[in-house]
DRENDO-1510 file (C-alpha; in Angstrom, 1 decimal, always signed):
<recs>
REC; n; res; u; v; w
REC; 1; UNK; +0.0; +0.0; +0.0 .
REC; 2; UNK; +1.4; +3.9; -1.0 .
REC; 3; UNK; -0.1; +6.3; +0.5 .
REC; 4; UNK; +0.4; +9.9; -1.2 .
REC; 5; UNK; +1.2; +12.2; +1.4 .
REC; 6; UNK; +1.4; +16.1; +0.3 .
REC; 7; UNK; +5.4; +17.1; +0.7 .
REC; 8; UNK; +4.5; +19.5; +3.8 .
REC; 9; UNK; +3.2; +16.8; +5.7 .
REC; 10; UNK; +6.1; +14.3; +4.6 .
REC; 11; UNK; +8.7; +16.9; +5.7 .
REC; 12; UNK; +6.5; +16.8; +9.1 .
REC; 13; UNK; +6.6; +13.5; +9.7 .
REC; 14; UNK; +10.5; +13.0; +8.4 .
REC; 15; UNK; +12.0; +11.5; +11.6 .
REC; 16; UNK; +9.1; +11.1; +13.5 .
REC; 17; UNK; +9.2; +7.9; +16.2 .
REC; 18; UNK; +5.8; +5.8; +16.9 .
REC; 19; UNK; +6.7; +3.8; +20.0 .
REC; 20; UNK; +3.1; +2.4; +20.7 .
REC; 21; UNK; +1.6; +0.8; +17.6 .
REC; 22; UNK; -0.2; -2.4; +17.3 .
REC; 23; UNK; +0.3; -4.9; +14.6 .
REC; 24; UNK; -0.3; -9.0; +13.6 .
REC; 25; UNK; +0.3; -11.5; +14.4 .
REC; 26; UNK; -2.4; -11.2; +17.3 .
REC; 27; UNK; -5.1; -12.5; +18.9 .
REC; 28; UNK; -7.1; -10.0; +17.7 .
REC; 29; UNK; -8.4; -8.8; +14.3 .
REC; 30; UNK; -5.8; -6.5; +13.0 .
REC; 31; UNK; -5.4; -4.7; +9.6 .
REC; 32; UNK; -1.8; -4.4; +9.3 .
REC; 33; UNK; +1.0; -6.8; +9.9 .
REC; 34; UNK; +4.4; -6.2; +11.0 .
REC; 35; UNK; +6.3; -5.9; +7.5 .
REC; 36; UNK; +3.3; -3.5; +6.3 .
REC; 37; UNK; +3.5; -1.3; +9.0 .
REC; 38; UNK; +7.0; -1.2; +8.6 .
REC; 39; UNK; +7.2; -0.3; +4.7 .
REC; 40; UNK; +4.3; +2.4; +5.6 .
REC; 41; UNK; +6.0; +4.2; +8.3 .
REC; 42; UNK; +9.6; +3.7; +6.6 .
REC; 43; UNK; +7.7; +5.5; +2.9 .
REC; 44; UNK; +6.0; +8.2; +5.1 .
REC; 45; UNK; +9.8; +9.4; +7.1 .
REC; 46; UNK; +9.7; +7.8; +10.4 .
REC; 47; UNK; +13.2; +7.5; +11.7 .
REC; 48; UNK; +12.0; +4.5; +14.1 .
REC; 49; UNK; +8.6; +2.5; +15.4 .
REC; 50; UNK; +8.0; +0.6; +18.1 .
REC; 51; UNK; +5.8; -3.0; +17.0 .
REC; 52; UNK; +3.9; -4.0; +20.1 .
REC; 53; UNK; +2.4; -7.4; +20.8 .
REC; 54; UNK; -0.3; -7.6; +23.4 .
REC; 55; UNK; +0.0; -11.7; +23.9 .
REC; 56; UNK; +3.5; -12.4; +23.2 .
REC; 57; UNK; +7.0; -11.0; +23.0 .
REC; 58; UNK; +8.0; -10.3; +19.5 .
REC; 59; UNK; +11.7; -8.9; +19.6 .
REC; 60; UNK; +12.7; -11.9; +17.4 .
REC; 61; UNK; +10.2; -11.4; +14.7 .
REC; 62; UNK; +10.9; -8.0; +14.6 .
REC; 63; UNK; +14.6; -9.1; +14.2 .
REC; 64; UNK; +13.7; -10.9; +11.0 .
REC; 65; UNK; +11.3; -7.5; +10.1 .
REC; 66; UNK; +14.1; -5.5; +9.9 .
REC; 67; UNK; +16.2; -7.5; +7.3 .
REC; 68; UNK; +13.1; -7.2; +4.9 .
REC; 69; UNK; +12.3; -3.5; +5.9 .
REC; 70; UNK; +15.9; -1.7; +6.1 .
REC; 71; UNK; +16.2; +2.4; +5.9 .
REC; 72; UNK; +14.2; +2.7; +9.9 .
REC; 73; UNK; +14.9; +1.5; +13.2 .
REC; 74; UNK; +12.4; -0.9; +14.9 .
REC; 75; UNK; +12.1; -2.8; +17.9 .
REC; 76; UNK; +9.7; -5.1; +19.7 .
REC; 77; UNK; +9.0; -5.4; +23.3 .
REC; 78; UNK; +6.9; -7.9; +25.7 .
REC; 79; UNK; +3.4; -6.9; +28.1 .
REC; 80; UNK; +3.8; -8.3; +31.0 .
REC; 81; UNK; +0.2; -10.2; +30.9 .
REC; 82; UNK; -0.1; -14.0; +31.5 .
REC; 83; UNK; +0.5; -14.8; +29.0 .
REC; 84; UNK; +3.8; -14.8; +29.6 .
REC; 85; UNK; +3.4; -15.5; +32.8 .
REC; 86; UNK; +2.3; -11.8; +34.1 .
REC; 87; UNK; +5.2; -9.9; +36.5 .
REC; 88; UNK; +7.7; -12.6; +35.4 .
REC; 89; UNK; +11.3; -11.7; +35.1 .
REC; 90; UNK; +12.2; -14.9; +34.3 .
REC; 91; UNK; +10.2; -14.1; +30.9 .
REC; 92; UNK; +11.8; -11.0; +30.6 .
REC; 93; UNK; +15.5; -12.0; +30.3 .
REC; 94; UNK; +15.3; -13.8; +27.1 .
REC; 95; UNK; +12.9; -11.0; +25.8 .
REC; 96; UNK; +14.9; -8.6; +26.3 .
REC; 97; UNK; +17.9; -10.5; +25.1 .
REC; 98; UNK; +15.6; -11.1; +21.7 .
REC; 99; UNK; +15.8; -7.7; +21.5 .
REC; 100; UNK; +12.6; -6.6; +23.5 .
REC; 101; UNK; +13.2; -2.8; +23.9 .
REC; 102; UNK; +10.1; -1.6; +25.7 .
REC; 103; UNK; +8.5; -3.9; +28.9 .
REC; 104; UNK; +4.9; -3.3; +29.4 .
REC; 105; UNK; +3.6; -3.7; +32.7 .
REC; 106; UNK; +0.2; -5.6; +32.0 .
REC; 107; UNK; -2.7; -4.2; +30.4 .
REC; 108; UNK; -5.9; -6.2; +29.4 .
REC; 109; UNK; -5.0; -8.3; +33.1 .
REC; 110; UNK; -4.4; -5.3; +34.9 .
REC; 111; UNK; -6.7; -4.9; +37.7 .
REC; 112; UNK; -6.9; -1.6; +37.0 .
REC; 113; UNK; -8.5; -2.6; +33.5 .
REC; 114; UNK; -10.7; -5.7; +34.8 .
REC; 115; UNK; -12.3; -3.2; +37.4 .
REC; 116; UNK; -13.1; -0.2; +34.5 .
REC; 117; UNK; -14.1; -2.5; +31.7 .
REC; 118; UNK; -15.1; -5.8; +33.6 .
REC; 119; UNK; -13.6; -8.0; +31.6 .
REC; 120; UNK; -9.6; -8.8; +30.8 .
REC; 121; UNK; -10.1; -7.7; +27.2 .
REC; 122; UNK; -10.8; -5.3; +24.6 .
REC; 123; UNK; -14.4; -5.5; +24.5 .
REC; 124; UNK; -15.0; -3.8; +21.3 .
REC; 125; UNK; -12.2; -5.7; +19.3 .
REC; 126; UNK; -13.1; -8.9; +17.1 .
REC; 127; UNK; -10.9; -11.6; +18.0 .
REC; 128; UNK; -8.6; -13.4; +15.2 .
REC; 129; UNK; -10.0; -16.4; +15.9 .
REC; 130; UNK; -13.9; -16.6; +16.8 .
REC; 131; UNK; -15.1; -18.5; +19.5 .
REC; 132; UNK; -12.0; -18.9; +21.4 .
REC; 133; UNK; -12.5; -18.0; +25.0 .
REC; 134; UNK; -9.6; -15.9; +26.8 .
REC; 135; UNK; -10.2; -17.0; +29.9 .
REC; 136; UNK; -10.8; -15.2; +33.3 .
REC; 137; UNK; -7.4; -15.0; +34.6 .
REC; 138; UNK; -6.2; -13.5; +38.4 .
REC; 139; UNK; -6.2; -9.4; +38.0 .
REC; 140; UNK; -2.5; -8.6; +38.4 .
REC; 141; UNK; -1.3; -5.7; +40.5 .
REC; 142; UNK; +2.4; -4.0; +40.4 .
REC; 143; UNK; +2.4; -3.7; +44.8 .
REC; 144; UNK; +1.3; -6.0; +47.6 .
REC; 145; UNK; -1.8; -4.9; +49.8 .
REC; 146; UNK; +0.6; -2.4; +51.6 .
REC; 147; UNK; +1.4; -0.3; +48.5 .
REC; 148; UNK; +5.1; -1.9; +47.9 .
REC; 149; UNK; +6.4; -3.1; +45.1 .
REC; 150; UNK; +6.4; -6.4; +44.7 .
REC; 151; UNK; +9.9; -8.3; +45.0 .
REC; 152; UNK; +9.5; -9.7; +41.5 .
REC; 153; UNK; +8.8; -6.3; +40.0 .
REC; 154; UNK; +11.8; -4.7; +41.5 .
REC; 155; UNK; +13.5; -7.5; +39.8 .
REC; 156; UNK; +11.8; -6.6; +36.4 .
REC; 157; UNK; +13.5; -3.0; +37.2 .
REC; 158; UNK; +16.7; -4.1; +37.9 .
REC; 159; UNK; +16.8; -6.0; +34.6 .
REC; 160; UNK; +15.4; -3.0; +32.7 .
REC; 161; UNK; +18.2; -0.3; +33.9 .
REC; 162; UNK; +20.9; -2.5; +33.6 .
REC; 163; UNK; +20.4; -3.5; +30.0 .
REC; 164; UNK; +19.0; +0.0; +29.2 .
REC; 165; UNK; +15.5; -0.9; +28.0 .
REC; 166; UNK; +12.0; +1.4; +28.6 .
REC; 167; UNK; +9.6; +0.4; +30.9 .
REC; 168; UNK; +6.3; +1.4; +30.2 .
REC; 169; UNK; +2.8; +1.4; +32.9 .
REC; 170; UNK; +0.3; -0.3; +30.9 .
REC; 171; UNK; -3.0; -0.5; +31.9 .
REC; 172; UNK; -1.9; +0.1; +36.0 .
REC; 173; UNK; -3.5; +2.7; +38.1 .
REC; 174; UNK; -1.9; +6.1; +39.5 .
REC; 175; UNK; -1.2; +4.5; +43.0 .
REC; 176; UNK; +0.7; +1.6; +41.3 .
REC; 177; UNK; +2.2; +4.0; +39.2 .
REC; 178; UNK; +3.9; +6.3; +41.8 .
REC; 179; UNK; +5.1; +3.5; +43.6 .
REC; 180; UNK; +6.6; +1.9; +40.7 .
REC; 181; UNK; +8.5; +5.5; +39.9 .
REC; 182; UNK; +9.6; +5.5; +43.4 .
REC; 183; UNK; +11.2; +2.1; +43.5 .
REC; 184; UNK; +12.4; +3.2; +39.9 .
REC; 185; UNK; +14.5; +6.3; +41.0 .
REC; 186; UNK; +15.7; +4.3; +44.1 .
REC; 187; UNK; +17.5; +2.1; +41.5 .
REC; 188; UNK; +18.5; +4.5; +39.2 .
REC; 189; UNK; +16.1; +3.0; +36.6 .
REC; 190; UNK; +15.3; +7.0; +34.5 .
REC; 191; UNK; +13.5; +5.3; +31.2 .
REC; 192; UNK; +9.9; +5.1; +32.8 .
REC; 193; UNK; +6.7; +6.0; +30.0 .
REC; 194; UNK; +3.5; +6.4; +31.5 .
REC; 195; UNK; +1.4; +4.8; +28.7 .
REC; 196; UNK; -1.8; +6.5; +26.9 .
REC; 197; UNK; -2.5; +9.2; +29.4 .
REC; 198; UNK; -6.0; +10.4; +28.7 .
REC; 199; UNK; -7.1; +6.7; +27.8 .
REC; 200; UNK; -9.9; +5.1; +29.5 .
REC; 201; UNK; -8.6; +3.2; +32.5 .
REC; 202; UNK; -5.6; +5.7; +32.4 .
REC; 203; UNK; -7.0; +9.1; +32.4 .
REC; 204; UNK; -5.3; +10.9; +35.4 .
REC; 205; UNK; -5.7; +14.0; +36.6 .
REC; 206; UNK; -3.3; +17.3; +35.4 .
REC; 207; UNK; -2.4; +17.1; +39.0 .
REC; 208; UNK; -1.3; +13.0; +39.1 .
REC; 209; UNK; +0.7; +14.1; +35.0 .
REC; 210; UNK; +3.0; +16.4; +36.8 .
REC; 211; UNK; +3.5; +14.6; +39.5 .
REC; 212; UNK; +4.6; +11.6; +37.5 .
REC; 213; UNK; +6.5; +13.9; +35.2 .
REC; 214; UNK; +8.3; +15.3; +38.5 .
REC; 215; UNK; +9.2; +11.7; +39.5 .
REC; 216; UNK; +11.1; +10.7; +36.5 .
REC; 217; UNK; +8.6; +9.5; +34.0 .
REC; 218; UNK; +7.8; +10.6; +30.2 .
REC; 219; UNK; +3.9; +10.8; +29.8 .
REC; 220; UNK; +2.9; +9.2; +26.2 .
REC; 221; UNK; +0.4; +11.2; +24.8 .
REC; 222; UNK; -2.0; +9.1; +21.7 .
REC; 223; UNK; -4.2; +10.0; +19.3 .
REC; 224; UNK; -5.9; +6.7; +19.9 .
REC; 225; UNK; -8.4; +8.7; +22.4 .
REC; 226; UNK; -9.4; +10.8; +20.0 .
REC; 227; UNK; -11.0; +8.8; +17.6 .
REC; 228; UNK; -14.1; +8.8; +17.2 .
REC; 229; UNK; -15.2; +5.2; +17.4 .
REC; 230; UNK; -13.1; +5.6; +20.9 .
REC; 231; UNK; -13.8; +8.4; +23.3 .
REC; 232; UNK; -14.3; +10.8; +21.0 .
REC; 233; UNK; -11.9; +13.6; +23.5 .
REC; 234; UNK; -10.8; +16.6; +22.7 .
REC; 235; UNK; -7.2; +16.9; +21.5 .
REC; 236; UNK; -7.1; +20.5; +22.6 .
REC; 237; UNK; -6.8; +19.3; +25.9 .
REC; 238; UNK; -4.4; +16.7; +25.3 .
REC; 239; UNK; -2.4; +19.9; +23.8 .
REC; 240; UNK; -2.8; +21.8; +26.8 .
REC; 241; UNK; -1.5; +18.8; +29.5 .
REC; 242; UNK; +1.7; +18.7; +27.1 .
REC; 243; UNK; +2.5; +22.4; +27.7 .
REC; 244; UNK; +1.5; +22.3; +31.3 .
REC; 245; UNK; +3.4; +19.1; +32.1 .
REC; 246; UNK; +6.2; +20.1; +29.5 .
REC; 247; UNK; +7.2; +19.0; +26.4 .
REC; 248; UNK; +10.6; +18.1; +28.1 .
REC; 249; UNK; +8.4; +15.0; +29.8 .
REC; 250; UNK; +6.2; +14.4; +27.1 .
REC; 251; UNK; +6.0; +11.8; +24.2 .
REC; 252; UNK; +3.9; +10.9; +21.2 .
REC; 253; UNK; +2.6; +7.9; +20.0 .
REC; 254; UNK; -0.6; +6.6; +17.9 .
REC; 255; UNK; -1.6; +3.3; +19.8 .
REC; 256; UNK; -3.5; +2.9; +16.9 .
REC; 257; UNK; -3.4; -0.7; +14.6 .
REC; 258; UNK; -7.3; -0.8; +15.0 .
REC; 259; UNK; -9.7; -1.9; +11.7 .
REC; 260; UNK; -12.2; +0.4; +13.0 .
REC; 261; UNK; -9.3; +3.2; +13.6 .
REC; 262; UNK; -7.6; +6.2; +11.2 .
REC; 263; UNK; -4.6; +4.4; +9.5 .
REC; 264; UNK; -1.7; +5.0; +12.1 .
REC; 265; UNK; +0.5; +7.0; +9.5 .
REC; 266; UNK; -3.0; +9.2; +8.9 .
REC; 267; UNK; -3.8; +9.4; +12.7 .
REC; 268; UNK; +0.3; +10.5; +13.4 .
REC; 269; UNK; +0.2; +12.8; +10.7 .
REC; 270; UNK; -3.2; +14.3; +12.0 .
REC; 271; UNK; -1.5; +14.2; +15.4 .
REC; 272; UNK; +1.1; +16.6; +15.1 .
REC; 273; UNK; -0.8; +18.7; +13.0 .
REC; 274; UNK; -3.7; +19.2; +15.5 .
REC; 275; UNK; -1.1; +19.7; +18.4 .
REC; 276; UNK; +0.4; +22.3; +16.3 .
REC; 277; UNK; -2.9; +24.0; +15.6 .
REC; 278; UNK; -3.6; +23.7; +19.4 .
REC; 279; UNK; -0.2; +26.0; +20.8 .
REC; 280; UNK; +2.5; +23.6; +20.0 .
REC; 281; UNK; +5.4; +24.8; +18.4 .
REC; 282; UNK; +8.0; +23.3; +16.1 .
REC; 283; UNK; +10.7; +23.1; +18.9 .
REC; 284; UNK; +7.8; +21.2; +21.0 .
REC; 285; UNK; +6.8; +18.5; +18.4 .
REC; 286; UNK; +10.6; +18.1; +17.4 .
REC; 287; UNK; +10.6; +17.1; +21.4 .
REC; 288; UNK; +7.9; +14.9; +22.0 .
REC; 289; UNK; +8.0; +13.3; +18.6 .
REC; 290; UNK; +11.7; +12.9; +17.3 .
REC; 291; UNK; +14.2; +13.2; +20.4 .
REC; 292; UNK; +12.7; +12.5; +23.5 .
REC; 293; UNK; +11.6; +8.7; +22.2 .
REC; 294; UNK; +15.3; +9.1; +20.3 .
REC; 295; UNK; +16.7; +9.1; +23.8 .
REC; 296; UNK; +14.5; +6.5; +25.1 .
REC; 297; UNK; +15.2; +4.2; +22.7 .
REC; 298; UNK; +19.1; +4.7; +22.8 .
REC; 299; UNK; +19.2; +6.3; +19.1 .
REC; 300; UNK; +22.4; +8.9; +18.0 .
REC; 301; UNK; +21.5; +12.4; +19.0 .
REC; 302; UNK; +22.1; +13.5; +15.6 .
REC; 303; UNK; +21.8; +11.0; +12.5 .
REC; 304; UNK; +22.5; +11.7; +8.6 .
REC; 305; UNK; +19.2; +11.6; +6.4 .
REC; 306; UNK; +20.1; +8.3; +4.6 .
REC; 307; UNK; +18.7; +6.3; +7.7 .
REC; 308; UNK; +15.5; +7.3; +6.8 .
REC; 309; UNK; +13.7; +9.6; +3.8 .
REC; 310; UNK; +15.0; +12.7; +3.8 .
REC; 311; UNK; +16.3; +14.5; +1.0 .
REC; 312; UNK; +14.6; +16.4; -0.9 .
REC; 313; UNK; +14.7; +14.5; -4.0 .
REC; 314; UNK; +13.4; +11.7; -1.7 .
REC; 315; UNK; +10.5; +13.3; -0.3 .
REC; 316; UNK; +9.7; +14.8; -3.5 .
REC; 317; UNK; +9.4; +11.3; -4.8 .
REC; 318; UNK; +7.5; +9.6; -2.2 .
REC; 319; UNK; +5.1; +12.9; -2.0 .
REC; 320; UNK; +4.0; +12.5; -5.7 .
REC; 321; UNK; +4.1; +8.5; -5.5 .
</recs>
C-alpha cells in the first residue's frame, strides 16, 4: 500500500518515532502486519517504530522484520500479561535478550482494566479467531496490599536499567504508578513511559501528570483517544497537558493498529498537525516526537538523512508516488 502524502506533511513527519503501535500476528483482528507497517512508516519518514504485541514477545520477529524492511529503526517489546506469565522476570530475560526494547507492565489483566471494563479484554475488538475464549485470569497488581512493590517487579526494574530498555505502565492505576516511579529512581532505573495518558482506564488527573512527570517519568500522549469510534476527547486538551506538564516530559505515539481506527501513519500525521494548531510549536513536536523517544530508545542524537527519507529529492518522490 502507497499512500500519497502532500510534501508538507512528509517533511513533518520525516523522523518522526511511533513507539506504541499495534500490529499482527495477534489475537485479535488487525489490519496491518508487522512488515506493512514497517514499509508504511519507513515511505512516510519515520526514523523508528516501536511493533507492540499484546499476547506475546516479539523482539525476534521484529529481528527478522528489519532485514526485509531496512532504511528505519524498529524494535519489539513484551506486556507483561499472563500470557507470559504476568510480572515474570524470568520471561523478561530472554525477551529482552531477543531484543525486546520496551516492557509493558500488564494491560488487558491489569486490575486496574478488569475493574473499568469488567472484563480482561478489549471488549469492542473482534478476536482473530472466533469463539475462542480468553479466559478469566487473576487481575495482576504491580504492589502487595501495603502499597510496595512487589519483589519480582523490583527485579523486572533491575533487569530493565541495567540493560537499558523502557519500561512502560500499561493499563496500572496512579497508585501503582507512583510507587513503581519510586522504587524506579531508588534504582536508578530513568526510562519510565506512562502509557496513553487520557485513555480510558488511564486518564489521570493534570495534577497525578506532573506529578509523575516530576518523579522521572515521560507521559505518552496518543491520538488513539481521540478517535471517534473511541472516546471521542478533545485533542485540545491533550495539547494543553503537554504544555502544562512540558514537552521536556512528554511523548507521542498513535496506539493505533485498529480496523475500525484512522490508518496510524493518517492518525500521526493528524497528530502533530492538530497539536500544532492547538499552541504547540516546532521546537515542542521536534521534542515529544523525534528526540525524546530518540533518547529512550538509545538512538544517536544526531543522525544523517540516509537512515530514513530525507532528502529532498526523496520526499519529492514519495510525496508525488
Amino acid at each position: 500500500m502507497t499512500m500519497k502524502i502532500p510534501e508538507p506533511d512528509m517533511k513533518l513527519l520525516h523522523g518522526v518515532i511511533d513507539m506504541h503501535l499495534h500490529s499482527a500476528p495477534c489475537l485479535y483482528d488487525r489490519p496491518f502486519d508487522d512488515i506493512e507497517c514497517a514499509l508504511q512508516a519507513r515511505d512516510a519518514g519515520y526514523r523508528a517504530l516501536v511493533l507492540k504485541s499484546i499476547w506475546s514477545p516479539n523482539g525476534d520477529r521484529v529481528e527478522l522484520v528489519r532485514k526485509v524492511v531496512p532504511g528505519i529503526h524498529l524494535f519489539g517489546g513484551m506486556v507483561l500479561n499472563h500470557s507470559v506469565g504476568g510480572l515474570n522476570p524470568h520471561a523478561m530475560r530472554p525477551a529482552v535478550g531477543l531484543g525486546a526494547k520496551v516492557v509493558w507492565m500488564p494491560t488487558v489483566h491489569a486490575k486496574n482494566h478488569i475493574d473499568y471494563f469488567g472484563v480482561p479484554t478489549y471488549p469492542w475488538l473482534a478476536q482473530r479467531t472466533p469463539g475462542l475464549s480468553l479466559g478469566s485470569p487473576p487481575p495482576l497488581r504491580v504492589v502487595d496490599g501495603s502499597g510496595n512493590v512487589l519483589p519480582e517487579v523490583t527485579e523486572i526494574l533491575e533487569i530493565a536499567a541495567s540493560t537499558n530498555v523502557v519500561i512502560a505502565t500499561g493499563h496500572i492505576d496512579a497508585e501503582e504508578i507512583f510507587a513503581l516511579l519510586k522504587q524506579a529512581g531508588e534504582i536508578g532505573l530513568d526510562k519510565i513511559v506512562c502509557t496513553h495518558v487520557g485513555w480510558h482506564s488511564t486518564d489521570w488527573s493534570l495534577d497525578d501528570m506532573k506529578r509523575m512527570a516530576d518523579m522521572g517519568a515521560y507521559l505518552e500522549f496518543t491520538i488513539n483517544p481521540c478517535m471517534p469510534a473511541r472516546q471521542r476527547r478533545d485533542p485540545q486538551g491533550f495539547a494543553s497537558n503537554i504544555l502544562a506538564v512540558g514537552p521536556e516530559r512528554c511523548i507521542t505515539s498513535t496506539d493505533l493498529g485498529q480496523r475500525d481506527n484512522a490508518h496510524p501513519v493518517e492518525g500521526y500525521r493528524m497528530f502533530i498537525r492538530i497539536l500544532m494548531n492547538n499552541g504547540l510549536s516546532d521546537r515542542d513536536i521536534d521534542l515529544i516526537a523525534r528526540r525524546n523517544p530518540a533518547w529512550l530508545l538509545d538512538l544517536p542524537e544526531e543522525e544523517e538523512d540516509d537512515l530514513v527519507i530525507g532528502s529532498d529529492e526523496e520526499l519529492q518522490r514519495v510525496a508525488n508516488a
